[in-house]
ROKOL-224002 format. One record per residue (C-alpha): residue number from 1; residue in one letter; x, y, z. Coordinates in nm, 4 decimals. Layout:
% ROKOL-224002
(NUM,"A",(X,Y,Z)),
...
***
This chain:
% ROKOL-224002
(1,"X",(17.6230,16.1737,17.6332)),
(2,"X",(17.4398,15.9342,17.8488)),
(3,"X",(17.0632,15.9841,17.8401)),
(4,"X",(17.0322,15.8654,18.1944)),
(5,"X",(17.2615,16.1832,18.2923)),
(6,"X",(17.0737,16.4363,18.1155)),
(7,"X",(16.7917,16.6759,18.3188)),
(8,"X",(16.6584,16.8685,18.0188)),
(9,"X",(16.5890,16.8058,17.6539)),
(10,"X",(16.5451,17.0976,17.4574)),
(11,"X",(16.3401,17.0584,17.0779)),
(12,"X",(16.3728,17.2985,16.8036)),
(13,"X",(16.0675,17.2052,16.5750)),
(14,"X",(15.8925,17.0645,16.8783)),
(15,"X",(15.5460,17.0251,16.6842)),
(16,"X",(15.6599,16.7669,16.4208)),
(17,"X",(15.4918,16.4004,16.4463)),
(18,"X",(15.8109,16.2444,16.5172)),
(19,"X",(15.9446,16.4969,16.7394)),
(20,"X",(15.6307,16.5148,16.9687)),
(21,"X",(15.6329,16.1491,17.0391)),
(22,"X",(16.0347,16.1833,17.1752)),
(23,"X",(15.8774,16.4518,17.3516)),
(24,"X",(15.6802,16.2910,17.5521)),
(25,"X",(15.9141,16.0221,17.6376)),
(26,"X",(16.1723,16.2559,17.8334)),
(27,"X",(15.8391,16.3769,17.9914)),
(28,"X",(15.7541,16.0416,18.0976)),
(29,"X",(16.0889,15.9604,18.2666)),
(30,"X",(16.0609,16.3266,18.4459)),
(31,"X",(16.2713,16.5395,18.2684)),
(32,"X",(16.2760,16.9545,18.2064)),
(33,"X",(16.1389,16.9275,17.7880)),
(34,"X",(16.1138,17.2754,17.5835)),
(35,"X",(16.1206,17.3758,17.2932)),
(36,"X",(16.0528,17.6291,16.9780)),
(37,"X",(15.8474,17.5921,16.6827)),
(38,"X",(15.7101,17.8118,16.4284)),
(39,"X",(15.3284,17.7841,16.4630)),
(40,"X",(15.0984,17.6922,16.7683)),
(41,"X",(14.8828,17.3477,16.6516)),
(42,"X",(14.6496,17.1148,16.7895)),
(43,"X",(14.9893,16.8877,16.8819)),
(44,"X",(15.1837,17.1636,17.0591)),
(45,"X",(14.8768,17.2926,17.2673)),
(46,"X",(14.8358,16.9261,17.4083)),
(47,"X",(15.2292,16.9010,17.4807)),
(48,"X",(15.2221,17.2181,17.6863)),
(49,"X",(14.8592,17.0498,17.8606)),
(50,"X",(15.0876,16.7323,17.9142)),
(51,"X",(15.3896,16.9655,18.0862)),
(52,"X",(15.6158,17.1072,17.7659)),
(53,"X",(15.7811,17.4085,17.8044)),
(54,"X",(15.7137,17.5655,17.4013)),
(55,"X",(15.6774,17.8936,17.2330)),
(56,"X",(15.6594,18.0320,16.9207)),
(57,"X",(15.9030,18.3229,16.8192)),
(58,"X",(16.2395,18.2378,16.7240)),
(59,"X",(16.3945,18.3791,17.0464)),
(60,"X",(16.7749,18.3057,17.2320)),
(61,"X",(16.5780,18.4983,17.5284)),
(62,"X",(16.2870,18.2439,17.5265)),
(63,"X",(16.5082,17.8949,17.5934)),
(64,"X",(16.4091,17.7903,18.0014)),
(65,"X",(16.6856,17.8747,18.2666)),
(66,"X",(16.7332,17.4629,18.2969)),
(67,"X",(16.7969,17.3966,17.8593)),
(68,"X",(17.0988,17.6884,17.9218)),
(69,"X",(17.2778,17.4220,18.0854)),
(70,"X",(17.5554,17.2704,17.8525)),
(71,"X",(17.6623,16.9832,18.0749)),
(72,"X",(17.3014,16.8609,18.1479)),
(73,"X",(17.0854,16.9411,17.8417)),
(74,"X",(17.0113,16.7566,17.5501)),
(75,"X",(16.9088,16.9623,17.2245)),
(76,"X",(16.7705,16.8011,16.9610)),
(77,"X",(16.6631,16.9121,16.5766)),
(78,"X",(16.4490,16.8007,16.3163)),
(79,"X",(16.6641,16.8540,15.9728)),
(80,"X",(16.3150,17.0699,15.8087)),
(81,"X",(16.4808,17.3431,16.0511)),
(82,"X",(16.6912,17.5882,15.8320)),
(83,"X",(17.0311,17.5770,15.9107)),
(84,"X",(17.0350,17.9263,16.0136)),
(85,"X",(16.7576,17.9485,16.2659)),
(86,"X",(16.9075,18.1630,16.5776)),
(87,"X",(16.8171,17.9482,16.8035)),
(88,"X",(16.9985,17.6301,16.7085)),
(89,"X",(17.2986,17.8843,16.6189)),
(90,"X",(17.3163,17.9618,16.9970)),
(91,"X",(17.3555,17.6063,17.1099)),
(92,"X",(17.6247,17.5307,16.8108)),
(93,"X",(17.8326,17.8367,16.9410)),
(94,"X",(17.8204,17.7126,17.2844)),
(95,"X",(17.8972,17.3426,17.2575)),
(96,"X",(17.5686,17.1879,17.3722)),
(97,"X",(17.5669,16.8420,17.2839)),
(98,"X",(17.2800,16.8596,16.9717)),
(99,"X",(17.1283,16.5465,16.7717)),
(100,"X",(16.8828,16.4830,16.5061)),
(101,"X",(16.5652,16.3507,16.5854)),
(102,"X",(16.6499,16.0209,16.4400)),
(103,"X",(16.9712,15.9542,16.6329)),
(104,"X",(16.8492,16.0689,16.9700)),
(105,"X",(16.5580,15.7702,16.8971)),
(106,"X",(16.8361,15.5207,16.7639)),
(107,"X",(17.0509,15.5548,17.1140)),
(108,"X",(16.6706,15.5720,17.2843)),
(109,"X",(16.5895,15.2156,17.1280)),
(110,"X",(16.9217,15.0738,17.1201)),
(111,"X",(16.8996,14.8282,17.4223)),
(112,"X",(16.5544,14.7381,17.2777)),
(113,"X",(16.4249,14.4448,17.0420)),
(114,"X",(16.3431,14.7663,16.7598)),
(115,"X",(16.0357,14.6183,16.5201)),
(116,"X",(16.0575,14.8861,16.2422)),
(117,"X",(15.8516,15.0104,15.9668)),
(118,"X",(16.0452,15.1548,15.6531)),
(119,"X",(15.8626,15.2563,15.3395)),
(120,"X",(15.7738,15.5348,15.0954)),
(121,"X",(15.4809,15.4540,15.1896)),
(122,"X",(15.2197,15.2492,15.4492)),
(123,"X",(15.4841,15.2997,15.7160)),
(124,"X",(15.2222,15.4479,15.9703)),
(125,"X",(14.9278,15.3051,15.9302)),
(126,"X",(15.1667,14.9541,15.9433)),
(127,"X",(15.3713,15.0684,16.2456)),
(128,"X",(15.0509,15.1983,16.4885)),
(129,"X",(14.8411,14.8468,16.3452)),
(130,"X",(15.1400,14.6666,16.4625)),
(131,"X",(15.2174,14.8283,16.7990)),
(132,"X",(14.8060,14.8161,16.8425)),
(133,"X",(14.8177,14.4478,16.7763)),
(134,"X",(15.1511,14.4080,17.0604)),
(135,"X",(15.0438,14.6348,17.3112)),
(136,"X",(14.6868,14.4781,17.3460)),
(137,"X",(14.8492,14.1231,17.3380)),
(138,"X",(15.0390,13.9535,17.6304)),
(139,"X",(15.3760,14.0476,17.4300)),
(140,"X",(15.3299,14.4626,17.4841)),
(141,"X",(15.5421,14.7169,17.3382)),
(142,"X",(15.6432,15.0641,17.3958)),
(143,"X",(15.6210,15.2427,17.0304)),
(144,"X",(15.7713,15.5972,16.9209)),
(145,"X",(15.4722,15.6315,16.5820)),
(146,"X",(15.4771,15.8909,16.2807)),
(147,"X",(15.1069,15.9350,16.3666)),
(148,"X",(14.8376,15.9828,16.6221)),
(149,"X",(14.6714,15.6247,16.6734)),
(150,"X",(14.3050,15.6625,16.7422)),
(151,"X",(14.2862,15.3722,16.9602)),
(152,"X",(14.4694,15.5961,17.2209)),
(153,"X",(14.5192,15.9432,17.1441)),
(154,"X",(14.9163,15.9883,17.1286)),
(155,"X",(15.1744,15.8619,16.9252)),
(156,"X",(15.4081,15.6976,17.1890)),
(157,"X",(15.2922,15.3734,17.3904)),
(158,"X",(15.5423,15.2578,17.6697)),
(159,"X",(15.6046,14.9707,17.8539)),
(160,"X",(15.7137,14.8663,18.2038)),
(161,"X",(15.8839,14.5125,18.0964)),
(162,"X",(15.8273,14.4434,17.7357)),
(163,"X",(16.1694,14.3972,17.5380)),
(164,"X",(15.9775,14.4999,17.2095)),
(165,"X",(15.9818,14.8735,17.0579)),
(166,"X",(15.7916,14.9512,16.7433)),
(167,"X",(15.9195,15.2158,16.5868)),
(168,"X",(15.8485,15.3871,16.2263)),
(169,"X",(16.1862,15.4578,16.0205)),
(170,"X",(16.1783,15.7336,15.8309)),
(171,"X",(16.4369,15.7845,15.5194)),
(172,"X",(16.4115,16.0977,15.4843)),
(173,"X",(16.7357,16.3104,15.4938)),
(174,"X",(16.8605,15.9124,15.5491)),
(175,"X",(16.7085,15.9060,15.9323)),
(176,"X",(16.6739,15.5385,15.9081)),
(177,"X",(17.0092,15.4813,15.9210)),
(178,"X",(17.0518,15.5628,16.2822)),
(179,"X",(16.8671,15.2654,16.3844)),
(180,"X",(16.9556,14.9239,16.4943)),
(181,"X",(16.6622,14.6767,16.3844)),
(182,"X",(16.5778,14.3503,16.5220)),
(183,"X",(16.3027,14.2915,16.2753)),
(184,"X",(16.1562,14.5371,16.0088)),
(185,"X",(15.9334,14.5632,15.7330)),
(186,"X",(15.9802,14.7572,15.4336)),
(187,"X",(15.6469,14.8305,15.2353)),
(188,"X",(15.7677,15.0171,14.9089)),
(189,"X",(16.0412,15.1812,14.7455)),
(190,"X",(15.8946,15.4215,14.5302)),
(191,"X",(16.1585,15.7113,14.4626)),
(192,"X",(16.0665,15.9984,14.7009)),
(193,"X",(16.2429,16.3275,14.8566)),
(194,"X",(16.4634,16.3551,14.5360)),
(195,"X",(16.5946,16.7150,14.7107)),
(196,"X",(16.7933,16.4838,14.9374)),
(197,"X",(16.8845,16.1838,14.6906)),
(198,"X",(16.9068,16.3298,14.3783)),
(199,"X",(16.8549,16.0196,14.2360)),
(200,"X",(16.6304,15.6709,14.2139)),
(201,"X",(16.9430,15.4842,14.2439)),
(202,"X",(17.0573,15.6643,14.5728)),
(203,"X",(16.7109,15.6691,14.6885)),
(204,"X",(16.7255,15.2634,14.6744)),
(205,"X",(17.0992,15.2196,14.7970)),
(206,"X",(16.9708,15.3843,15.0851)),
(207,"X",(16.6992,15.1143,15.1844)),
(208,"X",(16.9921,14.8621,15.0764)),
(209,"X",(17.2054,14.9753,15.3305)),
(210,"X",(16.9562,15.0095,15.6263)),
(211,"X",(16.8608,14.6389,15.5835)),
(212,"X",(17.2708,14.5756,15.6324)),
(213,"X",(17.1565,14.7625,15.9683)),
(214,"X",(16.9010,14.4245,16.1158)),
(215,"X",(17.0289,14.2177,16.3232)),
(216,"X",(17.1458,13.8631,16.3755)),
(217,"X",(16.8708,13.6350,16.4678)),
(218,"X",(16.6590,13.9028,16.3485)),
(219,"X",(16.4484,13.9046,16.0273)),
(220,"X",(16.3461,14.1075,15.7310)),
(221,"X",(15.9807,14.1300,15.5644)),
(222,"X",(16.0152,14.2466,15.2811)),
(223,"X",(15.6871,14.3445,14.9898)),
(224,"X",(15.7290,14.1617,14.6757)),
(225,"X",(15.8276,14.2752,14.3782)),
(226,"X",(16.0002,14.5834,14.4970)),
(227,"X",(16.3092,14.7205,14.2792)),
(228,"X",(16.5635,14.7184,14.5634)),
(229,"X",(16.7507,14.4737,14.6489)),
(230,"X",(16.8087,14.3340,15.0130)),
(231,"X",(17.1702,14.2896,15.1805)),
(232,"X",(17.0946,14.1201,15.5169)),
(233,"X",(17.4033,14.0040,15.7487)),
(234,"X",(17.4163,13.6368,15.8339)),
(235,"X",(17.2073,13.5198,16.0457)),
(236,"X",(16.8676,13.7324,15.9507)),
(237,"X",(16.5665,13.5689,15.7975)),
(238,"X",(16.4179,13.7364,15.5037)),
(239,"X",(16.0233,13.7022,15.4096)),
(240,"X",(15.8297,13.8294,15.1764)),
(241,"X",(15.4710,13.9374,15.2086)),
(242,"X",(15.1751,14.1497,14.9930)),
(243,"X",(14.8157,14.1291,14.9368)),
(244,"X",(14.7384,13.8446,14.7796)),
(245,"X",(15.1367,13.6105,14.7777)),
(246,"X",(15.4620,13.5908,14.9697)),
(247,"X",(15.5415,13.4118,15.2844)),
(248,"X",(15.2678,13.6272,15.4576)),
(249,"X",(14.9842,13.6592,15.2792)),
(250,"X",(14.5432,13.7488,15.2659)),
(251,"X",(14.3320,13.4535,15.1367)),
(252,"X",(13.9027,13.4295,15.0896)),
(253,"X",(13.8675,13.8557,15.0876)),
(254,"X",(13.5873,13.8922,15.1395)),
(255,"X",(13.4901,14.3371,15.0527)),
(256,"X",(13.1685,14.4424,15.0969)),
(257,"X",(12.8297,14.5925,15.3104)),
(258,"X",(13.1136,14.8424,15.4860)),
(259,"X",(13.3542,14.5723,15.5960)),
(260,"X",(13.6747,14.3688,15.4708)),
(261,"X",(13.7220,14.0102,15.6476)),
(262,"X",(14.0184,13.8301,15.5121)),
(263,"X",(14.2277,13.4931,15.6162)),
(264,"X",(14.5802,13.5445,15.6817)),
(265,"X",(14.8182,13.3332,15.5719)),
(266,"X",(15.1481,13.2559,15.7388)),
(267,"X",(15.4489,13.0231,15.6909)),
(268,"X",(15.3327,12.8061,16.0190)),
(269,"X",(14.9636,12.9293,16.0817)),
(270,"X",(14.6676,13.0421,15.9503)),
(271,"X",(14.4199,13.2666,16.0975)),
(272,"X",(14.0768,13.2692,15.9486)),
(273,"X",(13.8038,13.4932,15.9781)),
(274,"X",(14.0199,13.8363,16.0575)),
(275,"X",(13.7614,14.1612,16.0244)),
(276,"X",(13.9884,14.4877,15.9426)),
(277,"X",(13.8523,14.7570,16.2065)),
(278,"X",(13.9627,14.9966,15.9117)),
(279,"X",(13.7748,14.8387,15.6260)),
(280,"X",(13.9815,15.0033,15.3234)),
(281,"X",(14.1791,14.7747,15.0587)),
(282,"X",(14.5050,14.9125,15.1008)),
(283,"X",(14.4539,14.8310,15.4739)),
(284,"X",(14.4461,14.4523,15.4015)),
(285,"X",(14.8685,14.4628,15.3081)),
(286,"X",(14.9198,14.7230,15.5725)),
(287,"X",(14.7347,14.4179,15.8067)),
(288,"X",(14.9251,14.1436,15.6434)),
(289,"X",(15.2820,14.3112,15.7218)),
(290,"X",(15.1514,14.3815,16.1008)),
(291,"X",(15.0342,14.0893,16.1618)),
(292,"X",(15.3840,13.9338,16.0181)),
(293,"X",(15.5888,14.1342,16.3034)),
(294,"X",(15.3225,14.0729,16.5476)),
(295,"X",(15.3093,13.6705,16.4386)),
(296,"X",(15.6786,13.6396,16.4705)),
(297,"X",(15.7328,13.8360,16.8113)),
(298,"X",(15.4645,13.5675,17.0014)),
(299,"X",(15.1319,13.7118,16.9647)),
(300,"X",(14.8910,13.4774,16.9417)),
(301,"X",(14.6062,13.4043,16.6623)),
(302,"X",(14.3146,13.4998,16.9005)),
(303,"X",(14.5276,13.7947,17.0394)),
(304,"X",(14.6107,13.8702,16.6239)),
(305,"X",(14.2444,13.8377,16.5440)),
(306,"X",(14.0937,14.0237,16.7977)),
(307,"X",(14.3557,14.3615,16.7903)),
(308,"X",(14.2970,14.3411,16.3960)),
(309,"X",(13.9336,14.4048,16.4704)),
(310,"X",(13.9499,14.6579,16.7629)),
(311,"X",(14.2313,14.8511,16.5314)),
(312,"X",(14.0693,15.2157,16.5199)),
(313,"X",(14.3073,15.3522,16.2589)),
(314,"X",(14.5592,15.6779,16.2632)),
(315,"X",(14.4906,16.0626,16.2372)),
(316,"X",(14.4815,16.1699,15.8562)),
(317,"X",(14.5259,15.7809,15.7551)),
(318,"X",(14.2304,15.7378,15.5484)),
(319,"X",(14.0472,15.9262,15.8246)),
(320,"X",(13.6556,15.9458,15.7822)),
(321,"X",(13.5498,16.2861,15.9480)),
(322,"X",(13.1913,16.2877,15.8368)),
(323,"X",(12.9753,15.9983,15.6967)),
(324,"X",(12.6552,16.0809,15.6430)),
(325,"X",(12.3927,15.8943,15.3886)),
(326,"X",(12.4319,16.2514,15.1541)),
(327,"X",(12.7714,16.3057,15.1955)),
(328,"X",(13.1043,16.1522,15.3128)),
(329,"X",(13.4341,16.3407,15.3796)),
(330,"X",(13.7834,16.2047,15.4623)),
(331,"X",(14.1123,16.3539,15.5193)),
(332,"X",(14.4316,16.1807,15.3930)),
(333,"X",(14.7973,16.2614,15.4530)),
(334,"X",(14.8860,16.1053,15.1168)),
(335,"X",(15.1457,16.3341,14.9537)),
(336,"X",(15.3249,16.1051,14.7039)),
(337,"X",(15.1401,16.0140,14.3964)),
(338,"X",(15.1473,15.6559,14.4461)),
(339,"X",(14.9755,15.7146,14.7781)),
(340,"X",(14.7276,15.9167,14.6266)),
(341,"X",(14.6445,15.6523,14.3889)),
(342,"X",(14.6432,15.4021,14.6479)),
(343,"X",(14.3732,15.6090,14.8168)),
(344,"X",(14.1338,15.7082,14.5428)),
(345,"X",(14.1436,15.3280,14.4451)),
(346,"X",(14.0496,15.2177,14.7814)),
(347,"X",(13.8108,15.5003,14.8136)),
(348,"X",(13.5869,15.3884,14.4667)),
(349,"X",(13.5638,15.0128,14.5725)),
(350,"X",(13.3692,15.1732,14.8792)),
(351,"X",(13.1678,15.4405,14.6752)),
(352,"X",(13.1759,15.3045,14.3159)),
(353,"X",(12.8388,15.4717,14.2594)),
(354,"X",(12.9506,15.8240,14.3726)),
(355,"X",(13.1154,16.1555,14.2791)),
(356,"X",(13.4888,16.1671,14.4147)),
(357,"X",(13.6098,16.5259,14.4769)),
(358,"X",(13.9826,16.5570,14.6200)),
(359,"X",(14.1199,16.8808,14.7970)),
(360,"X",(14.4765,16.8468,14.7111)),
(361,"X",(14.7381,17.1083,14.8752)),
(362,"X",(15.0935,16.9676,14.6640)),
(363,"X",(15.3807,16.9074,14.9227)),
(364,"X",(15.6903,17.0636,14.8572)),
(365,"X",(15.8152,17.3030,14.5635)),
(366,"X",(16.0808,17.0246,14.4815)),
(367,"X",(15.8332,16.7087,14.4913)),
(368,"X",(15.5586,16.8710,14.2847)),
(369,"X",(15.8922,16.9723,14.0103)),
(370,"X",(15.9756,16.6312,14.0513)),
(371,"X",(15.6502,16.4645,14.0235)),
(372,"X",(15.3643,16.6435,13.8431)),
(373,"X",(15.2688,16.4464,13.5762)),
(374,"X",(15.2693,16.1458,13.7940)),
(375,"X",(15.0321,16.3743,14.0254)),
(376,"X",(14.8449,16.4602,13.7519)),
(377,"X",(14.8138,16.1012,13.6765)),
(378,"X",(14.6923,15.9708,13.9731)),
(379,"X",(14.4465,16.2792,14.0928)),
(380,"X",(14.3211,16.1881,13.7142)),
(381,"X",(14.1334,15.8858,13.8474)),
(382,"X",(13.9198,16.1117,14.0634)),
(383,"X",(13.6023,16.3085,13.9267)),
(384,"X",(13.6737,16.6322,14.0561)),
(385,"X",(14.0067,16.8105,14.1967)),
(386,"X",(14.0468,17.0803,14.3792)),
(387,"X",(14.4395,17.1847,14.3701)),
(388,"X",(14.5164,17.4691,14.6297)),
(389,"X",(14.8846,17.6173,14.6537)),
(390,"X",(15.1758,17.4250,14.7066)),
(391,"X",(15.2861,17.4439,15.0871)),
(392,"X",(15.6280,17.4966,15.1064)),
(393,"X",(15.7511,17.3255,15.4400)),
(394,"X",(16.0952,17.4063,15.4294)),
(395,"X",(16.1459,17.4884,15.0897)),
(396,"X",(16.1998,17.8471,14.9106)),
(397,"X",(15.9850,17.9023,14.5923)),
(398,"X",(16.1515,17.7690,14.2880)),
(399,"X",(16.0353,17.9488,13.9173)),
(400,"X",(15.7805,17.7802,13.6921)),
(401,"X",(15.7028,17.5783,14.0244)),
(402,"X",(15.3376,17.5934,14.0808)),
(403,"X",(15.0003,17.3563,14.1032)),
(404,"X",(14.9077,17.4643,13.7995)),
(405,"X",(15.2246,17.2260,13.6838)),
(406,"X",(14.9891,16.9326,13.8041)),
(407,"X",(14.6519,17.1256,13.6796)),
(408,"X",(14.7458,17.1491,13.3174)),
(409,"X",(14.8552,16.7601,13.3014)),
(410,"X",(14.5180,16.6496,13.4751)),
(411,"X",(14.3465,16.4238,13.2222)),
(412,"X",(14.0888,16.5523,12.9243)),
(413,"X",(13.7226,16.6066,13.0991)),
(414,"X",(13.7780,16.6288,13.4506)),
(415,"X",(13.6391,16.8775,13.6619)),
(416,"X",(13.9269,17.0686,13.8094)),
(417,"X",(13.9503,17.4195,13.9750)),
(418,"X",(14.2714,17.5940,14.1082)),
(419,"X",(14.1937,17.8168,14.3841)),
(420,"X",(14.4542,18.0067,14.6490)),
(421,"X",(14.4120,17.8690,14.9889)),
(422,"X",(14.2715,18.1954,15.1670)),
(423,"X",(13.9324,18.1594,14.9148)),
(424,"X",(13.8996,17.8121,14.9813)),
(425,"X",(13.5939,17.7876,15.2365)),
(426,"X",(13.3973,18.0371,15.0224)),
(427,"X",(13.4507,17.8482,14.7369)),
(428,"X",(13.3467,17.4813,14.8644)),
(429,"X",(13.0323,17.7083,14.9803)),
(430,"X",(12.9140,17.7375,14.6209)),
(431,"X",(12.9285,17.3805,14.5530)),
(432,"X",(12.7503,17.0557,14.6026)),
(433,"X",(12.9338,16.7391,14.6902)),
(434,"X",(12.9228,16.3686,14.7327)),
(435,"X",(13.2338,16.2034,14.8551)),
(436,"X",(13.5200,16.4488,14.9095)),
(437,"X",(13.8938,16.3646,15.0181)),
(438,"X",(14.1109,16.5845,15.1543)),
(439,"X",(14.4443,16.5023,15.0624)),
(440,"X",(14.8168,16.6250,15.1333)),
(441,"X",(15.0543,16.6577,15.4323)),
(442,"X",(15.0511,17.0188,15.4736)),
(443,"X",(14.7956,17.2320,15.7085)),
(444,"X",(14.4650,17.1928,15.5391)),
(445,"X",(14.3783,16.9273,15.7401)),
(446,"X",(14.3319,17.2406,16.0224)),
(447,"X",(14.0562,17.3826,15.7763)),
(448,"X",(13.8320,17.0431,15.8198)),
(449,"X",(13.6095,17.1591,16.0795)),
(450,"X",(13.5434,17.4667,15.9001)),
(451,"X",(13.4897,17.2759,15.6167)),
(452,"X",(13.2305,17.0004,15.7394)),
(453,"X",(13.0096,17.3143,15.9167)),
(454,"X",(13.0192,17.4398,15.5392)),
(455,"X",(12.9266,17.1015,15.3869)),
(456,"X",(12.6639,16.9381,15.6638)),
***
């Protein structure tokens, strides 16, 4: 199907990150967008503000007049749907043309230069810094983002004339694979979403094959030190950046009084004097592989310099939601345990002197079977955790399954507490804090306004 030739776009799971921002692209170009999902959110409220069609009860009856058109409508799923879900049944039984998420963006962004993010992990902070650091240059972009970027309120930028589109690539359920990269970045390759892979070794062929995806005249930039190993067609330059070597690289960091300033290093410049507008460690590699793509897609230094500073960070990325001189509270969509320790790391060089509580809600029945003790290991270089239930997403319980998995492994002399979602705001009521962290990418990030009223 031509997208050109399509009038309406119909999205089952219309309130996912990903999906949203596709969203909003067939609203730009003035198409008829609905869609279903299960619960109302913050993101789906401002969709239907900005002119989507969306409800909430799995319902054939509910689909707009204009999405029951087979020859003009575009449906497109997000694989967390179940299989089964009635209304994605209707449009398989009646031959509507029906993509994944991932495809519909890889035939979106095919004519485009595609600058992509891939990663266990870092892939949205590094995408939105990157697109920040285009769009505010004379380059531009248009972006499709896993995240909301505080610098301007959505997740999709777009562009009259710029040949650039920054786009994250996700590998779950393999997504990443529909994509046709000019450049791209890949942070880490930490073994994640096992349910899918099975394995460490698929989980890395994976990555393998989707750098066989960039292309000619294109280049790779890769982390160092990661286990997988590239497979780039002729004709595509491969770097190598981190924190502190590689092509691309931070000199003279300078952490302290509330602010990071490094130098950044490249193969052909070097621009001094760079102040993170996020000031958190982790943020200085994120920087380094942004300002790689930006660098070597004709941004200039100044341009580099300046959108490093003016970067205002992502929703749930190391997200400060109350800083006060008694008490500071973040939330954090970090759901993997090397995340997590990424986080709590960069969160003690700011407050070395302070108590660190986390509020961790587990992701996944199959990723907490997968991954407790490593869980356990990293929420063990906290002070204090506070494991709620797992969420499930699109998972079914599975026996034995639980937090207390990750509770039992947490290390000798912690403070820890287990405690059912529902009981949660009571409970933080009883309790005096310092630095707390909310942490996970399941819904308790839509308890943090109750929470700060309880804490302030």
């Amino acid at each position: 199907m031509n997208i050109e030739n399509i009038k309406s776009v119909y999205f089952v799971g219309a309130g996912g990150i990903g999906m949203s921002a596709l969203i909003r692209y067939f609203l730009s170009k003035g198409k008829t967008v609905a869609g279903y999902d299960r619960t109302p959110s913050e993101l789906t409220e401002r969709l239907i503000v900005e002119g989507a069609q969306i409800h909430y009860e799995e319902n054939v009856d509910l689909i707009p007049q204009p999405c029951k058109d087979k020859d003009t409508t575009l449906v497109v799923f997000t694989p967390a749907i179940p299989h089964d879900h009635r209304e994605l049944a209707y449009f398989r039984q009646n031959g509507f043309e029906i993509h994944k998420r991932a495809q519909v963006l890889g035939l979106i962004t095919r004519g485009s230069k595609a600058l992509c993010v891939a990663g266990t992990h870092g892939k949205t902070t590094t995408s939105t810094m990157a697109a920040h650091l285009l769009h505010q240059s004379h380059v531009g972009c248009t972006a499709f983002l896993g995240g909301i970027s505080k610098n301007y309120g959505t997740n999709l930028l777009l562009s009259a004339d710029s040949p650039y589109t920054v786009i994250e690539a996700d590998e779950f359920d393999r997504s990443f694979h529909w994509l046709s990269p000019y450049m791209s970045v890949i942070t880490a390759t930490d073994p994640d979403h096992l349910d899918i892979y099975g394995t460490k070794e698929a989980y890395l062929e994976s990555f393998r094959h989707y750098t066989t995806l960039i292309q000619p005249g294109g280049a790779l930039i890769i982390h160092t030190g990661l286990e997988m190993k590239p497979d780039v067609q002729p004709g595509v330059r491969t770097y190598t950046y981190s924190r502190t070597e590689g092509d691309f690289h931070a000199e003279n960091i300078r952490i302290g009084g509330g602010e990071i300033v490094i130098d950044f290093v490249a193969p052909d410049t070097r621009i001094n004097d760079i102040r993170l507008g996020v000031p958190v460690s982790i943020n200085i590699e994120n920087g380094v592989a942004a300002m790689a793509l930006a660098h070597l897609n004709g941004a200039t230094d100044e341009e580099i310099r300046q959108g490093m500073a003016s970067f205002g960070g992502v929703d749930r990325r190391f997200d400060f939601r109350l800083k006060t001189d008694r008490l500071v509270l973040l939330s954090d969509y970090a759901h993997h345990p090397a995340e997590i320790a990424q986080s709590v790391k960069s969160i003690r060089e700011l407050y070395s002197d302070r108590k660190i509580t986390a509020i961790f809600q587990p992701h996944l029945y199959t990723r907490t079977r997968d991954f407790y003790k490593d869980f356990a290991d990293s929420l063990s270089l906290l002070d204090e955790v506070i494991l709620t239930e797992i969420y499930p997403a699109r998972e079914e319980p599975i026996p034995g399954v639980s937090s207390q998995l990750i509770y039992d492994n947490l290390r000798p002399g912690i403070e820890k507490y287990i405690c059912p979602k529902k009981d949660l705001l009571n409970f933080l009521a009883t309790k005096s804090f310092q630095v707390v962290i909310v942490l996970g990418a399941g819904d308790l990030d839509n308890y943090i306004p109750e929470i700060i009223k309880i804490l302030h």
